[in-house]
C-alpha positions in Angstrom: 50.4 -26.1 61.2 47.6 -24.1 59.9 46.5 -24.7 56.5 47.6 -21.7 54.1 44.7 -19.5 52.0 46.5 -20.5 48.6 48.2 -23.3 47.4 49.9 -22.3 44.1 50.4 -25.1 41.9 53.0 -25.1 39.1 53.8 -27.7 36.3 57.0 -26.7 35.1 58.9 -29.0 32.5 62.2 -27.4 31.0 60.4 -23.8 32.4 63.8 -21.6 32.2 64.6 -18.7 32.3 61.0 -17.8 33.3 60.4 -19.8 36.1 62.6 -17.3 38.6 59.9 -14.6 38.0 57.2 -17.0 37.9 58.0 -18.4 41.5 59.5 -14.5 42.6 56.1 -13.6 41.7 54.1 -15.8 43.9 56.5 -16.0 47.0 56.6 -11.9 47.0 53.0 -11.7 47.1 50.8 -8.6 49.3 48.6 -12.0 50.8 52.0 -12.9 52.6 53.8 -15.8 53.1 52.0 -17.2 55.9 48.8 -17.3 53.6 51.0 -19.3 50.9 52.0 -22.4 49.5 53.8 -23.3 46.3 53.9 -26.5 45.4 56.3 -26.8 41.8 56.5 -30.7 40.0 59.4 -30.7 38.1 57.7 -32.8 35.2 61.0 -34.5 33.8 63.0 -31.1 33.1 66.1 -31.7 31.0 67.5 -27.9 31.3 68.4 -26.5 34.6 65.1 -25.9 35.9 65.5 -28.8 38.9 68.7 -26.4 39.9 67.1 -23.4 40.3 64.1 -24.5 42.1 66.6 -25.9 45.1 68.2 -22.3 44.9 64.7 -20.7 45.4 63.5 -23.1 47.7 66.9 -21.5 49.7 65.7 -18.3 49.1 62.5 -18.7 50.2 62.5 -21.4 53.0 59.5 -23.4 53.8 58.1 -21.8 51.3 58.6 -24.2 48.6 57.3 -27.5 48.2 59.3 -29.4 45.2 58.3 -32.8 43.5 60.1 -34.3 40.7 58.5 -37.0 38.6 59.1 -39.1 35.0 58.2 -36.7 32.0 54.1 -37.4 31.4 54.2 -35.7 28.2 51.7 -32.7 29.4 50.4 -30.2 32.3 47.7 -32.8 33.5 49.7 -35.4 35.5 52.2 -32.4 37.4 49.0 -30.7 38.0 47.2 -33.6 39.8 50.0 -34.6 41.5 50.4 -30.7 42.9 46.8 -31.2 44.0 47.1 -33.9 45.9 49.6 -32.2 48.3 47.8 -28.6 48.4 46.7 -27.9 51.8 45.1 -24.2 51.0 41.7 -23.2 51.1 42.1 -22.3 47.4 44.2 -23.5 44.6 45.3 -21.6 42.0 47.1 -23.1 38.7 50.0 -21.0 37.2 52.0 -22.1 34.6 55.9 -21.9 34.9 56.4 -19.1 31.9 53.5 -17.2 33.7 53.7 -14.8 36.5 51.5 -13.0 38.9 50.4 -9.4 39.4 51.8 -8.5 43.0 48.0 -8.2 44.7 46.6 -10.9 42.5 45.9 -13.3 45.3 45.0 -11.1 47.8 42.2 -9.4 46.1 41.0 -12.9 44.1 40.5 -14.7 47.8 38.4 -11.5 49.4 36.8 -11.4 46.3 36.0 -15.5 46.8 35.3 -15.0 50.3 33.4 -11.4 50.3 30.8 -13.6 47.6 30.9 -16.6 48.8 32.3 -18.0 44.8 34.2 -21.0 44.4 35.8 -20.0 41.2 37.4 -16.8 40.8 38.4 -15.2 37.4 41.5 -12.5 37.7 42.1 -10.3 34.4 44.9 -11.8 32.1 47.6 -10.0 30.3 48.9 -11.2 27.1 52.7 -10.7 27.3 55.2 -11.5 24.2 52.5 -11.6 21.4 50.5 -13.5 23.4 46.5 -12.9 22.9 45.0 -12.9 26.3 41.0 -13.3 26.6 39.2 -10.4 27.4 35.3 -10.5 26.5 35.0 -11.6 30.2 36.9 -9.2 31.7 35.0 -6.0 30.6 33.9 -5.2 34.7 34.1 -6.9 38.1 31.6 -9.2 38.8 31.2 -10.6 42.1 29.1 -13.1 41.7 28.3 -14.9 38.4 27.6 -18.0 36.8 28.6 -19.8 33.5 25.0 -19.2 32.5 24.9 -15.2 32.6 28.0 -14.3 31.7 31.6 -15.1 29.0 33.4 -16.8 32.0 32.8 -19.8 29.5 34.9 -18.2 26.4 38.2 -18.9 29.0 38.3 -22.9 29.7 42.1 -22.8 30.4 42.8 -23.2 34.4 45.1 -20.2 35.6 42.1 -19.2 38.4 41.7 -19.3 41.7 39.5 -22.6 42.8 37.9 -23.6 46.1 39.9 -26.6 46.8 36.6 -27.8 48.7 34.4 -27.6 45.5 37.2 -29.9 43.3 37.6 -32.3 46.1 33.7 -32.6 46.6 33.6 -33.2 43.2 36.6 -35.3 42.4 38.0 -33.0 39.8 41.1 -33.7 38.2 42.9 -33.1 34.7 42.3 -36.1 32.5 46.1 -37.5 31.5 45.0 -39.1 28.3 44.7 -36.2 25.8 47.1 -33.9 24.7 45.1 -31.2 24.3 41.3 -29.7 25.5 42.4 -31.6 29.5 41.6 -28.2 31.0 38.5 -28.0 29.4 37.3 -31.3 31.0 38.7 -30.0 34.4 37.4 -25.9 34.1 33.7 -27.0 32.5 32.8 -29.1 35.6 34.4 -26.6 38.5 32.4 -23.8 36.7 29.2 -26.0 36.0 29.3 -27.2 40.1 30.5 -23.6 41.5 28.2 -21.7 43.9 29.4 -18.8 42.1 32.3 -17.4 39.8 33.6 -14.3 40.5 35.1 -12.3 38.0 37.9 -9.5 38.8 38.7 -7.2 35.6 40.0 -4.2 37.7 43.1 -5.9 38.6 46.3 -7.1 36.5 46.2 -10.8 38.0 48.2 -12.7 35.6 50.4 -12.4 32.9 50.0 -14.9 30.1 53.8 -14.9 28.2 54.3 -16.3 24.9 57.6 -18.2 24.9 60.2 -17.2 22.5 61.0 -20.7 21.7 57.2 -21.0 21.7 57.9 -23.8 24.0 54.6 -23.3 26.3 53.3 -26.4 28.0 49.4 -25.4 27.3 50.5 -24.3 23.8 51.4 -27.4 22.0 48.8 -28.9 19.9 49.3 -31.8 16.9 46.7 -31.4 14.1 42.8 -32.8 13.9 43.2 -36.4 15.7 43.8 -34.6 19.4 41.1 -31.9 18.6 38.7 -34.8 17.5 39.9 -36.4 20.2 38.7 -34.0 23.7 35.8 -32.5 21.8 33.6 -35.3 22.2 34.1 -35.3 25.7 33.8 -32.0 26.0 30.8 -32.2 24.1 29.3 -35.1 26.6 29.7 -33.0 29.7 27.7 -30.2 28.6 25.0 -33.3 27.1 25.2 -35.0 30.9 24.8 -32.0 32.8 22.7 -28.9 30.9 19.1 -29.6 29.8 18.6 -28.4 26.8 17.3 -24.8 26.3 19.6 -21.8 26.7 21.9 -22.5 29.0 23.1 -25.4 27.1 23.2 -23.2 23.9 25.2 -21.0 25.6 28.1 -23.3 26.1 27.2 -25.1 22.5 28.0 -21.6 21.1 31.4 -21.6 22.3 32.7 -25.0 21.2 30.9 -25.0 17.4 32.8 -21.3 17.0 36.5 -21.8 18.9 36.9 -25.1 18.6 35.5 -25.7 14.6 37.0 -23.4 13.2 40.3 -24.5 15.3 40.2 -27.8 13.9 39.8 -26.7 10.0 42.8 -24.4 10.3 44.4 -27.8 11.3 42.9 -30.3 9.1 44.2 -28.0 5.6 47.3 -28.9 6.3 46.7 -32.8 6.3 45.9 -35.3 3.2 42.6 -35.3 1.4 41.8 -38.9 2.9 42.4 -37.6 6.3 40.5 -34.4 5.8 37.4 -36.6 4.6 37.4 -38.6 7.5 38.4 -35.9 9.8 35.9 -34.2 8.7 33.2 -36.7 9.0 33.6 -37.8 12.5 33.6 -33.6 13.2 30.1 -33.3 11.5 29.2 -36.3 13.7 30.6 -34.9 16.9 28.4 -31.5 16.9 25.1 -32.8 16.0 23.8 -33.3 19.3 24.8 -29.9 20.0 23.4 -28.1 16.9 19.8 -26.6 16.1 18.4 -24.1 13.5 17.5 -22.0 16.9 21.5 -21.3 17.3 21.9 -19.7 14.4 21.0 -16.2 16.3 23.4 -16.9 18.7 25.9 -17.4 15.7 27.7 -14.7 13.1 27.0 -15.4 9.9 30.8 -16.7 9.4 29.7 -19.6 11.7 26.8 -20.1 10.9 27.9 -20.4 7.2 31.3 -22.7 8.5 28.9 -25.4 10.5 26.2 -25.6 7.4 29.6 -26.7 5.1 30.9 -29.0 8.2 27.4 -30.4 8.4 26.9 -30.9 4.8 30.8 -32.5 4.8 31.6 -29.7 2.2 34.8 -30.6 2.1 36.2 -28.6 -0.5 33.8 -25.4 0.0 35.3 -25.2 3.7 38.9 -25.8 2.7 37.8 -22.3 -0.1 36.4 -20.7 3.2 39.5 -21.3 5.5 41.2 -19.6 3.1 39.1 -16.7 2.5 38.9 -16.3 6.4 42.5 -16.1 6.2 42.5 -13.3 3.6 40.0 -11.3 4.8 42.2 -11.7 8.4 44.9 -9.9 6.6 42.9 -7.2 4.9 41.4 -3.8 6.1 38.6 -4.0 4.0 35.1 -5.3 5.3 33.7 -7.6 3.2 31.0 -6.3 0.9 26.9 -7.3 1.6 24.4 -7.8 -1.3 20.9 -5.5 0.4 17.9 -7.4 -0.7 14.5 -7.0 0.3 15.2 -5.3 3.7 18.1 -7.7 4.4 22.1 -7.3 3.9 24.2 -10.9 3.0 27.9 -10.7 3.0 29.3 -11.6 0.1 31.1 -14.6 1.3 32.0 -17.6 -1.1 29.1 -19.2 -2.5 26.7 -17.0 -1.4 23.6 -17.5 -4.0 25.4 -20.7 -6.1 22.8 -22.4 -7.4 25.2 -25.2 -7.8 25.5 -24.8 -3.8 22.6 -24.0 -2.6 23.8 -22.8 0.9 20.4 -20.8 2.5 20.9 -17.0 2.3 20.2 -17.1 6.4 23.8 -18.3 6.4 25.2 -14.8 5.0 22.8 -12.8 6.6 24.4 -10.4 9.2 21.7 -7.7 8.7 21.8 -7.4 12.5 25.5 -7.0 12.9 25.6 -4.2 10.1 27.6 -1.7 12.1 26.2 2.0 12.7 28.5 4.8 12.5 27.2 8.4 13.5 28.4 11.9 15.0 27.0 14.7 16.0 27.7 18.4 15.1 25.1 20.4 16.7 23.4 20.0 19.7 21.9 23.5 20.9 18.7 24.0 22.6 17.2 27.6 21.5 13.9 28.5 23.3 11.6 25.6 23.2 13.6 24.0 19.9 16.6 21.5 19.9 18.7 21.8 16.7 20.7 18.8 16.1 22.9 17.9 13.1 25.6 15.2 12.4 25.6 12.0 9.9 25.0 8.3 10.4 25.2 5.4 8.4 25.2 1.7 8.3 28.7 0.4 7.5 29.0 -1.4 3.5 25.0 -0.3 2.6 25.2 2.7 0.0 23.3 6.0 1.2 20.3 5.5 -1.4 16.9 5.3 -0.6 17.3 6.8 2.8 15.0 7.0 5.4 16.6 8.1 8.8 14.4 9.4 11.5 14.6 11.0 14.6 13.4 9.2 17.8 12.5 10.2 21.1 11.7 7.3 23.4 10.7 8.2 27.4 12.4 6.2 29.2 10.4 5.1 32.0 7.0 4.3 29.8 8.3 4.2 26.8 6.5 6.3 24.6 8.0 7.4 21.6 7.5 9.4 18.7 9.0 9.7 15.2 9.9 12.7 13.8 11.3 13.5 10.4 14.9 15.2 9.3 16.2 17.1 6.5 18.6 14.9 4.7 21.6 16.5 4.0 25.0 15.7 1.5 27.8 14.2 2.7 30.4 14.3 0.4 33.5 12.2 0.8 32.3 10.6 3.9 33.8 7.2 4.4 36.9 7.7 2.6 39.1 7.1 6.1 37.7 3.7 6.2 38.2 0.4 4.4 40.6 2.5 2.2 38.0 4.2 1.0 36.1 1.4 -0.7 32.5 2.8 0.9 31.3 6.3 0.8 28.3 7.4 2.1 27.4 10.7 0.3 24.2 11.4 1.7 24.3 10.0 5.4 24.0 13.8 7.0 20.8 14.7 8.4 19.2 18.3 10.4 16.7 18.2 13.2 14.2 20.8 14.7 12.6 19.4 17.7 9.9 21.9 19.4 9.1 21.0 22.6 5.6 22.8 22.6 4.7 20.5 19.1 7.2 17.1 19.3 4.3 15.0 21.0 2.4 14.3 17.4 1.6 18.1 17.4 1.5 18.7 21.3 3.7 19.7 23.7 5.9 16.9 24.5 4.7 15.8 28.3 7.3 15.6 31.5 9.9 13.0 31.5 13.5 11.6 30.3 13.7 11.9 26.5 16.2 9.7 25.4 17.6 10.6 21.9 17.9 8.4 18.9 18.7 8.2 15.3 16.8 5.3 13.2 18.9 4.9 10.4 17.3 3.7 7.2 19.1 2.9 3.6 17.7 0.6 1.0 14.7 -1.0 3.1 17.2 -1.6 6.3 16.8 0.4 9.4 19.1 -0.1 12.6 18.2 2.7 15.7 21.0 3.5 17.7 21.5 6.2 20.5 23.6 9.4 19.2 25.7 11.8 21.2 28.3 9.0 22.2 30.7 10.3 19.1 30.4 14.2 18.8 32.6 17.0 17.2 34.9 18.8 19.6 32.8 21.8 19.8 29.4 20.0 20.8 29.2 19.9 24.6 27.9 17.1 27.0 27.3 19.1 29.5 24.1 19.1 31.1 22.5 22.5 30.2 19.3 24.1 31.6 17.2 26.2 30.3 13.9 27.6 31.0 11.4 28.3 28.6 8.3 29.8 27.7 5.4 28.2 26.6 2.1 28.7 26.4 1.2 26.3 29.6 3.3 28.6 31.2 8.1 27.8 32.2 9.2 24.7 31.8 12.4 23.3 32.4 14.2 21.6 29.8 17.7 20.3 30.2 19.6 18.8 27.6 22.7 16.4 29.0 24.3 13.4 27.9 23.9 9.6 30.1 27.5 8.5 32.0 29.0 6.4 30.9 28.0 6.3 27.6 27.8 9.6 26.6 24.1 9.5 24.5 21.8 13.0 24.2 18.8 13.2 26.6 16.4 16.1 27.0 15.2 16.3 30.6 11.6 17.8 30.7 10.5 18.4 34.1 13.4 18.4 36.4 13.5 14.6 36.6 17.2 14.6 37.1 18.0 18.5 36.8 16.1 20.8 39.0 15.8 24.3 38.3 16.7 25.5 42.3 19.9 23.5 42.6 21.1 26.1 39.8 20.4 28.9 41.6 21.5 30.5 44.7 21.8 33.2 47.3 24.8 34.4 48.7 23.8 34.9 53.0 24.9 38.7 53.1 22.6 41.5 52.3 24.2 44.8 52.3 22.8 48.3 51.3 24.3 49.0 47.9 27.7 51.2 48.0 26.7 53.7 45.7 23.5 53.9 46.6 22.5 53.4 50.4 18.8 53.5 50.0 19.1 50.3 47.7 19.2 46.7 49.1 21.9 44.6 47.4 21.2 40.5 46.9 23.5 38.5 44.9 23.7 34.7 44.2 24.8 32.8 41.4 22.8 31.5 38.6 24.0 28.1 36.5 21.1 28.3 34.4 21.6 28.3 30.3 18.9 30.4 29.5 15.7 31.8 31.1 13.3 34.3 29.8 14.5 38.2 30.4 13.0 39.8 33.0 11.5 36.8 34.8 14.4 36.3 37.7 13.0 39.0 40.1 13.0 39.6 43.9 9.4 39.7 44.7 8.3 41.4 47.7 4.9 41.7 50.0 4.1 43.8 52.4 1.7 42.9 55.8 -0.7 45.6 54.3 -0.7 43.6 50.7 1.2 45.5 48.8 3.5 43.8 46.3 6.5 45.0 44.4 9.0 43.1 41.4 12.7 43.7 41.1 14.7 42.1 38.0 18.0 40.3 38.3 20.7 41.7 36.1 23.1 38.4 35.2 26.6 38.0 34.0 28.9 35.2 34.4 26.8 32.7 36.1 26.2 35.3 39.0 23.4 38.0 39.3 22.4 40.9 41.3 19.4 42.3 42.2 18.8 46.1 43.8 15.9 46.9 45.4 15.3 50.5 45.9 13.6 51.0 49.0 12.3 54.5 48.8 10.0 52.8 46.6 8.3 50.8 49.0 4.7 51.7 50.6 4.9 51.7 54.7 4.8 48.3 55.8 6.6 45.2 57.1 7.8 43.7 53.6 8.3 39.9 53.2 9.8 38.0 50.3 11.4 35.9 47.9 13.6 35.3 44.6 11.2 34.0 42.0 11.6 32.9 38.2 8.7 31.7 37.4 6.9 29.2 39.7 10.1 28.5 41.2 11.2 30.0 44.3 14.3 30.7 46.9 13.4 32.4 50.0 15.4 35.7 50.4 18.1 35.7 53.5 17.3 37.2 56.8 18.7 40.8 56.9 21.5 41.3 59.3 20.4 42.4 63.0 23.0 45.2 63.2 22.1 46.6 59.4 22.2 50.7 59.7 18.6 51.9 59.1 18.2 53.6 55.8 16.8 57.2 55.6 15.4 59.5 53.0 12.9 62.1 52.7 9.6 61.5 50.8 7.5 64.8 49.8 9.7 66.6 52.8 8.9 64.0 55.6 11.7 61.8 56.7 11.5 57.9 56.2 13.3 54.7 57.0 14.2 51.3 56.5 15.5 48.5 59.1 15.1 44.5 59.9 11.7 44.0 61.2 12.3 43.1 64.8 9.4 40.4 63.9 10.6 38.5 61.3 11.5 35.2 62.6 14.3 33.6 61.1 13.3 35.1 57.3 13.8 38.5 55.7 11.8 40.7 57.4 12.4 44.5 56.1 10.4 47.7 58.4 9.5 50.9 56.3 7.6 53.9 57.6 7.3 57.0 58.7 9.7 58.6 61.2 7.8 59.9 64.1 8.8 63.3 64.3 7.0 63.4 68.0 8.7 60.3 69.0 12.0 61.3 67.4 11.8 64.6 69.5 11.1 63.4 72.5 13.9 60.7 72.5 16.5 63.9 71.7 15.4 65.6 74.7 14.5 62.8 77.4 17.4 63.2 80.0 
């Protein structure tokens, strides 16, 4: 029999009602049943879960492999014991309240296969209450590691795995611990995987919270099982990643999860216990900690590990508890500015009797930036802009925003000054009004011909930014992202003059994200893919001694007069006729009784920019008129090639003649 692609492995211990849709949701899978396995230990049910896996094993025959074995206490020994029968290609872990999406497998084994991964991530759903991870699953990524990405922040072991890779390896769930087992089993997979994929596009799993809370990877008991797995935990990542980055990486997962974890716990247990609990803690993350983390860290953690460190017992039982407030409150917490730097005003920030480092309140750098935009409107060779911005918690005073232009390619920049305007009231729909910000509005002229220190600003992508300055700080963010209803994103070209003669300047905001560029030069805009021709030339109804051309014209602005069709004749004349514009479209008559004999040539110009004029219709009538009493005319040049070609001269009254009376 040919081995299946998946073999779905489910620990299910007293898993009713929810292990009909969990097994429903595997067997009716798009990979199809050929491509399946699911392989269910009964881990010592008491309720009627052994009952209804015989009537879905009837439902679904040969689909359903069923073990049943002595209650082990946890996932680990149903889960090795499911492994050690799977046949597949790939294993995937599902736990018996879970369920699948109904392409989940499918899509997360041509993912796997496509990339050549060995662990592949599928997006999870919190259902019931249940909070889901989801700082890896912001995109698809076919091919990651633990290293250069957050596959690390989600150690639990609902993924698909390469049963090749956990064989080669020996991988299995450790059945001593009661807690942190998939840790030890996840950690090593991803840390010996070819690759991880990661699929965020896709619904895979859905993660449900138990009404009788009763999930098998949900029980936990207090510091001892914590203290427990973390040192092992701890030991991989020592045994196996060098010190440097990498290693920090995975360090700054386990001293932010699982610490602050653990203190939630130890609260609730005696003072003895919380001293020694808390000793063997500061014990087990030294080999892990360094003053070089601390930039990897918010200033909550970085604050929680100097008290664990320092076994300040009861300054971290005062934290937990201020965590637990500020959880429940809409109101950031305040920051002291000082000398260029912002401190949250957490407990014991600046105690002398304390003396925890101010580098441990410090979150300068995650101050958060709020702006919008009112106006952006380009008007000859100056963009007005106008809007607010602020740094969230630091008061308006002493403000010092600027406007930044940065190229994007060399990255030139250049600094230019804006009126700082009132804001009044701004800030009152947030943190329940606590912060205002009365003068965060600011006003912006840029001139094109004068932004570049006092010359004209040179070709290139201009990307837009506001540095934002109050009280000594300064954070630069991009602006355009959050704008008022009436300021458009729309890319917008105009044409200006200068005195180095048109430019084009286009102002348009980036996708996805939304932020202001000006575009000078037609690096992404060009000026001739907003204009046009239609093919047909016809003489002009009310006038049929006038040449008709229309096209269409998406520009936002160019100087009057300067969209013309410009003609030249064989005998170097040269004559100019202006485009009259409305509504994106234009029109352009050219009289032709105006026109010197001659074969006339041309073009539609604005500026240096040129469109060649259509080729005039072979079959177009001949246009006739009388100049100073002698008869004229005006046809397609019979030599023009494949261009506009137009013939104007002189009838030949001899010639003419003749023609009448040749028999």
């Amino acid at each position: 029999m040919a081995a299946p692609a998946v073999s779905v492995i489910v620990a299910a211990y007293n898993a009713m009602p929810y292990l009909t849709r969990c097994i429903t949701s595997v067997a009716e899978q798009s990979i199809g049943r050929d491509e399946l396995e699911i392989i269910v230990v009964d881990d010592g049910s008491t309720d009627g879960t052994a009952k209804e896996l015989e009537r879905l094993a009837g439902v679904y025959p040969g689909l359903i492999k069923i073990y049943a074995q002595e209650n082990s206490g946890g996932p680990s020994a149903p889960r090795n014991a499911g492994l050690g029968h799977a046949r597949g290609r790939f294993v995937f872990f599902l736990d018996a309240d879970d369920y699948l999406g109904p392409e989940a497998l499918e899509r997360m084994v041509a993912m796997a296969e496509k990339n050549g991964t060995d662990v592949v991530l599928g997006k999870m759903v919190g259902v019931g209450g249940r909070g889901a991870p989801t700082s890896m699953f912001r995109r698809d990524q076919p091919k990651t590691d633990v290293f250069s990405s957050r596959v690390y922040w989600t150690l639990n072991p609902m993924k698909l795995f390469r049963r090749e890779l956990l064989e080669r390896h020996n991988l299995r769930f450790p059945t001593d611990l009661s807690i942190g087992e998939d840790q030890l089993f996840v950690g090593p997979a991803y840390l010996n995987a070819a690759g991880i994929s990661v699929l965020a596009s896709y619904d895979c799993l859905y993660w449900v919270r138990r009404e009788d809370e009763g999930n098998i990877t949900l029980r936990t008991g207090g510091t001892e099982p914590r203290l427990t797995f973390l040192p092992r935990v701890i030991d991989m990542i020592l045994e196996n990643v060098p010190p440097g980055p990498g290693r920090d990486h995975l360090a700054h997962r386990h001293l932010t999860v699982e610490v602050r974890q653990l203190l939630d716990h130890l609260v609730h247990e005696p003072r003895p216990d919380q001293e020694k609990a808390l000793a063997r803690l500061a014990e087990t993350i030294a080999p892990l900690w360094h003053e070089g983390l601390n930039d990897r860290l918010s200033a909550m953690a970085r604050l929680r590990l100097h008290l664990v460190r320092h076994q300040m017992l009861d300054e971290l039982l005062t934290l937990v508890q201020f965590e637990k407030e500020l959880a429940r409150t809409s109101v950031s917490t305040p920051v002291l500015v000082d000398g260029g730097r912002a401190l949250a005003r957490y407990p014991f920030l600046r105690d002398p009797d304390r003396a925890v480092p101010d580098s441990c309140y410090d979150v300068t750098a995650q101050l958060g930036v709020r702006h919008r935009v009112t106006r952006a409107e380009l008007h000859g060779t100056t963009l007005h802009l106008a809007g607010h911005g602020y740094l969230h918690r630091v008061a308006t005073e002493d403000v010092t925003t600027d406007l930044v232009l940065r190229e994007r390619d060399s990255k030139v920049e250049f600094r230019l000054p804006v009126t700082h305007t009132a804001t009044p009231g701004l800030g009152a729909d947030e943190d329940q009004g606590h912060y205002t910000y009365e003068k965060a509005g600011f006003e912006a002229a840029v001139d094109i011909t004068s932004a570049a220190d006092g010359a004209p600003l040179p070709d290139g992508l201009w990307d837009i930014s506001l540095a934002i300055g109050a009280q000594g700080i300064t954070r630069e963010v991009r602006i355009g992202s959050k704008r008022a209803a009436d300021v458009s994103g729309e890319a917008a070209t105009h044409v200006v003059d200068t005195t180095e003669g048109p430019r084009a300047v286009t102002l348009y905001t980036t996708h996805p994200h939304g932020n202001f560029t000006l575009d000078l030069g037609e690096r992404k805009h060009a000026v001739l893919s907003r204009l046009g021709l239609d093919d047909t030339v016809r003489w002009a109804s009310d006038a049929p001694t006038e040449l008709e051309f229309t096209g269409r014209c998406a520009l936002a602005a160019h100087p009057e007069g300067t969209l013309t069709v410009a003609l030249r004749s064989d005998l170097g004349d040269s004559a100019a006729f202006p485009a009259s514009a409305t509504g994106g479209t234009f029109a352009v008559r050219v009289p032709v009784t105006e026109l010197p004999a001659g074969t006339w040539y041309g073009e539609l110009r604005l500026g240096d920019w040129t469109l060649p004029l259509p080729e005039l219709p072979g079959n177009l009538t001949a246009a006739k008129w009388r100049r100073r009493a002698l008869p004229w005319y005006a046809k397609p040049a019979s030599d023009g090639g494949n261009g506009f070609a137009l013939h104007v001269a002189r009838t030949d009254l001899v010639r003419a003649v003749t023609r009448r009376i040749k028999p």
